[in-house]
C-alpha positions in Angstrom: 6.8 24.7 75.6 7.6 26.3 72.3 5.7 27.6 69.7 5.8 24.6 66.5 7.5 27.2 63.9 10.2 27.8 66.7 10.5 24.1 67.8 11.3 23.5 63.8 13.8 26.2 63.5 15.6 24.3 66.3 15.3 21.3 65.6 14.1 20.7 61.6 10.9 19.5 60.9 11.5 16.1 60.5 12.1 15.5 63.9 9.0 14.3 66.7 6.9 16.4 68.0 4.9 15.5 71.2 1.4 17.6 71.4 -0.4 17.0 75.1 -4.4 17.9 75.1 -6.8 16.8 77.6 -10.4 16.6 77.5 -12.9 18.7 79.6 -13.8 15.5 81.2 -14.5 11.3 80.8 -17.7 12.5 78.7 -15.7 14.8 76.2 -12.9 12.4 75.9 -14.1 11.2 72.5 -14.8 14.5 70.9 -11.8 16.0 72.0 -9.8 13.0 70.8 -11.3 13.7 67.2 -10.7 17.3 67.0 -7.1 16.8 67.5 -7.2 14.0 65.3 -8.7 16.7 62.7 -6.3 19.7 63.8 -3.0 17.0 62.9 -4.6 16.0 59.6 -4.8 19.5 58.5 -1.6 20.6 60.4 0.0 17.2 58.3 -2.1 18.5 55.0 -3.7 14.8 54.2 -6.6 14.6 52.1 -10.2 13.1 53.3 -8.8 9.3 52.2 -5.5 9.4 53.4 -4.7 7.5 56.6 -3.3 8.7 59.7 0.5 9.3 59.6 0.6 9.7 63.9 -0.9 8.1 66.4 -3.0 9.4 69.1 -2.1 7.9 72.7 -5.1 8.5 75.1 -4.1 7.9 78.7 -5.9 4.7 79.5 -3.1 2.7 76.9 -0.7 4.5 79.1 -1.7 3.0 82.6 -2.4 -0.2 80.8 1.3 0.2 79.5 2.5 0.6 82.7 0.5 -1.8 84.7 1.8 -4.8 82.3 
């Protein structure tokens, strides 16, 4: 791990970026999924009616990934 201002000097900021969070448990997953969602939008400065320019993986579509 790296910090993100360190990872860009490296790298360039147009490169991907993998961020790994995980939930205090099953009945947080949701709210924890939404703050990062949040935390990217502002991180990625889009405005209230912009859409999503990353997508959040949550571990379930990995396994079912795998599985298939």
């Amino acid at each position: 791990m790296v910090p993100i201002e360190t990872y860009y000097k490296m790298f360039g900021s147009q490169s991907d970026v993998n961020f790994f969070a995980a939930a205090l448990d099953r009945d947080h997953f949701e709210q924890a999924q939404e703050e990062v969602r949040v935390l990217l939008r502002s991180f990625r400065h889009l405005k209230p009616k912009d859409e999503d320019n990353f997508a959040i993986v949550g571990s379930e579509s990995l396994t079912q990934a795998w599985t298939s």
